[in-house]
N, C-alpha and C positions, 0 to 999 in steps of 0.2 A: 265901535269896531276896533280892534288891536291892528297897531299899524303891523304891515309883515312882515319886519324882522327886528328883532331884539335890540331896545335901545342901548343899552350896552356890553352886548358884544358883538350885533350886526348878521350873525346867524338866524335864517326862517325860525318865525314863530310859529310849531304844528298848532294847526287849526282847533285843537281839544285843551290848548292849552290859556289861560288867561290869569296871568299874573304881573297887575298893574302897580308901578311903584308914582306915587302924586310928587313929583320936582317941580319945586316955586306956582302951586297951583295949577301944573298942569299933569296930566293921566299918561303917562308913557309904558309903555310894556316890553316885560323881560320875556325870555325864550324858555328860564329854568328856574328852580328857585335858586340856584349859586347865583345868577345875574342878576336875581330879586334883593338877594340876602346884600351883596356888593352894591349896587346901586342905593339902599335903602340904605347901608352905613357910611357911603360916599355924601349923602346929602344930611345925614343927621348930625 
């Protein structure tokens, strides 16, 4: 289940949306894919 607001930027995640980015083996989830795109080049 996507926790309820966006791990990196803190804004609600809508309910239709699931896009999880994997940081040091664990599943945390964005709000949009900008937060997906940023999170995912923050950790690679």
């Amino acid at each position: 289940m996507p926790e309820h607001d966006c791990y990196h930027c803190g804004l609600p995640i809508p309910a239709d949306v699931d896009l999880p980015v994997d940081i040091e083996g664990v599943q945390h989830h964005m709000c949009c894919t900008g937060c997906q795109a940023v999170a995912e080049s923050i950790v690679s």
